[in-house]
N, C-alpha and C positions, 0 to 999 in steps of 0.2 A: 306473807303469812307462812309460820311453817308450820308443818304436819308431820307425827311422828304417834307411836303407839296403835299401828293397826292394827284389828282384829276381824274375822272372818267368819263365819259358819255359813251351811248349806241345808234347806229341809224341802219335802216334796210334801203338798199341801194336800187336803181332802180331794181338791178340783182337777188333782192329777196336771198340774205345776210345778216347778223344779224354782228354787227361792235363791240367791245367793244375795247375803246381806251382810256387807263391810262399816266397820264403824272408826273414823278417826278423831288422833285429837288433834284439833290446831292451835295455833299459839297466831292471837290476833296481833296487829303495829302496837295496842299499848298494853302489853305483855299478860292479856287475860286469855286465860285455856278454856277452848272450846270444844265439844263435840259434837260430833254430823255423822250421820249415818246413810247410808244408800242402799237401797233393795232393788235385784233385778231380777227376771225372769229367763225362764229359759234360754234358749240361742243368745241372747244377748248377756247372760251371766258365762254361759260357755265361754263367750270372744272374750268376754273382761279376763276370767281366769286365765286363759290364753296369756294374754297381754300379761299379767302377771308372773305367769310360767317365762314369761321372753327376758323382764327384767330381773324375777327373783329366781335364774336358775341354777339352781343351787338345793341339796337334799332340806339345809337347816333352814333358809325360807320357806320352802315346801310344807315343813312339818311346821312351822309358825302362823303359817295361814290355814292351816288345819287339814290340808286337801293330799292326796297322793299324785299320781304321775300325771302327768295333763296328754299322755302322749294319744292316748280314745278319749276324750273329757267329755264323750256324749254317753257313756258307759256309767256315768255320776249321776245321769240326770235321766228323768223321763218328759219327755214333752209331749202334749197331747193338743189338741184342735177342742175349742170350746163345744159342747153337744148343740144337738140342734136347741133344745129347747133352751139354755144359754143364750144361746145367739138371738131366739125368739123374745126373751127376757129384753135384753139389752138394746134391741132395737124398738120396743116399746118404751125403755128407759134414754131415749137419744133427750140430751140434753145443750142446748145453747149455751152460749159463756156466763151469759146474765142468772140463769136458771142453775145453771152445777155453783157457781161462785154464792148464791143464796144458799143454796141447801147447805154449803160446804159452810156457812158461816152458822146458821141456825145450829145443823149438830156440833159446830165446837163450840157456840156458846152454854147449850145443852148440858151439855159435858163438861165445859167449865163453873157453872154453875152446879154440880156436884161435888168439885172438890174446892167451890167458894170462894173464887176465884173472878175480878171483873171480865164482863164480857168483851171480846173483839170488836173493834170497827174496821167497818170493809171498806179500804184505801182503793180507790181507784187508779193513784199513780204507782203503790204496788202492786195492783193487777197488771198494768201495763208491763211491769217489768218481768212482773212472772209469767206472762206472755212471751217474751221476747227469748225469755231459757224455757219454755216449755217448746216453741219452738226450734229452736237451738236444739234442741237433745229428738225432738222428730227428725229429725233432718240428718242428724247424726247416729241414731239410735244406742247413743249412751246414754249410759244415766250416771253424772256425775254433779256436784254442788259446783252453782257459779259463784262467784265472788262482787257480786251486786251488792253496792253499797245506797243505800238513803240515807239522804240529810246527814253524807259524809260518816255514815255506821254502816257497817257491814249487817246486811239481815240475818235473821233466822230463814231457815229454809227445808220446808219437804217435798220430797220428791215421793213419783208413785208411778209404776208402768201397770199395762196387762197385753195382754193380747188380745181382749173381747171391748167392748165399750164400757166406758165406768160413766156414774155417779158422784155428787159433790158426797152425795150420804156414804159410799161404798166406799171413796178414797179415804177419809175422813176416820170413820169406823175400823176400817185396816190399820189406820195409824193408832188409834187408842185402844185397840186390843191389846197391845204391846204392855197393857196397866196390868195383865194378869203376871208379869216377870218382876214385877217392882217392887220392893222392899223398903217400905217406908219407916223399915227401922233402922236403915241405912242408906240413907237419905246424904252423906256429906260428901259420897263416892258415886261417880258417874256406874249406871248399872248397864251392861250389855244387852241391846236389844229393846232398848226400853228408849230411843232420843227421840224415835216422834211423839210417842205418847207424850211426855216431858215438854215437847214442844208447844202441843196443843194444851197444855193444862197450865202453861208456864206466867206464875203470877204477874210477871214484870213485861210482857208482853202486850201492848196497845190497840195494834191495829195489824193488818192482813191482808194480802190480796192473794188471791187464785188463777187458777190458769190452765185450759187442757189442749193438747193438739195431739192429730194422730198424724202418725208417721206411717209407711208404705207396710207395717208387719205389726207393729208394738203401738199403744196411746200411753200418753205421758201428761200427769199434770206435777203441777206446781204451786206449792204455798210459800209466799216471802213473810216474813211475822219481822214487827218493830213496835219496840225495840227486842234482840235476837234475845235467846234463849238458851239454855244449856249448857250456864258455862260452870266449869268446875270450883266446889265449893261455895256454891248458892243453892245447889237443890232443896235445902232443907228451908230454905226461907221463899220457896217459886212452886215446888210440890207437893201437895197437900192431899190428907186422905178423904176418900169420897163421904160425903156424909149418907 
């Protein structure tokens, strides 16, 4: 699979969060273009720019990923500790794999059923595998797209970190806020910032599984979707206005 066409930005949220969210395109084995997007949070958006700083170093990758010197890259970002009452929130909110995997499917049904769209089924053998990269990335504390393929296709796939404990509803809803950037009068052109919403609304999409692990600092879940989503020049027959 190859990958070409990055793109970059960075925003510090209400919660006092620092966001860095890169979006590629890929080029699957039988020659259809896809896009994947990743979001990270703090310290762990820092290393990735790093890591980027090592291999793109050079002024005119610099300024193509939209960022300046990496050499303070904590000087970018503000990182802050979840407040007490956060933390109170979210350990009332602790959820099981059975319990965030229901809610997370309820609201994108919800939500697919707004822009008219059949509803999800919630595959237990892609939970299983979204298991297996949700872990993978605790472990690792990146957050980057596996190449997990079902019944011999590549899936669709969302990813989601924080620092505090998440919800099937909270990861879910993070992703389709992403509906406020989208231009559904240009629908035939992949739009930035806009792939998980797309993902979760995406007509041609069957079934789903989920998956959360926390890792020693960051929680990370995962949604695989089949058949995948997002590919270039089909939006306009997969993404549809709310009614």
């Amino acid at each position: 699979m190859n990958r070409n066409n990055n793109t970059a930005s960075s925003r510090s949220n209400n919660d006092g969060h620092s966001y860095y969210k890169i979006t590629r395109t890929v080029t699957n084995s039988d020659g259809k273009k896809q896009t994947e997007t990743v979001e990270m949070v703090d310290d762990d958006a820092i290393k990735h720019m790093q890591n980027l700083r090592l291999q793109h170093d050079d002024k005119r990758d610099e300024n193509r990923f939209g960022f300046h010197s990496l050499r303070n890259p904590k000087s970018l970002f503000r990182s802050t500790k979840p407040t007490a009452d956060r933390n109170a929130t979210a350990a009332a909110a602790v959820q099981d794999n059975t319990e965030f995997a229901q809610e997370a499917l309820k609201l994108h049904n919800e939500l697919r059923r707004k822009h008219g769209v059949e509803p999800l089924k919630l595959n237990n053998d892609l939970s299983k595998l979204a298991q297996d990269w949700a872990n993978h990335l605790a472990s690792t504390r990146g957050l980057v797209h596996s190449k997990t393929k079902y019944r011999n296709t590549q899936v669709g796939e969302n990813l989601y970190c924080q620092s505090w404990l998440m919800t099937g509803k909270e990861m879910t809803q993070s992703w389709y806020n992403e509906c406020k950037k989208y231009d559904y009068h240009n629908r035939q052109l992949y739009q930035s910032d806009t792939g998980h919403f797309t993902q979760v609304v995406w007509k041609n999409s069957q079934e789903v599984g989920f998956a959360q692990a926390q890792g020693s600092s960051m929680n990370f879940a995962v949604a695989m979707y089949y058949p995948a989503g997002n590919f270039l020049g089909e939006f306009d027959k997969n993404v549809f206005p709310p009614s």
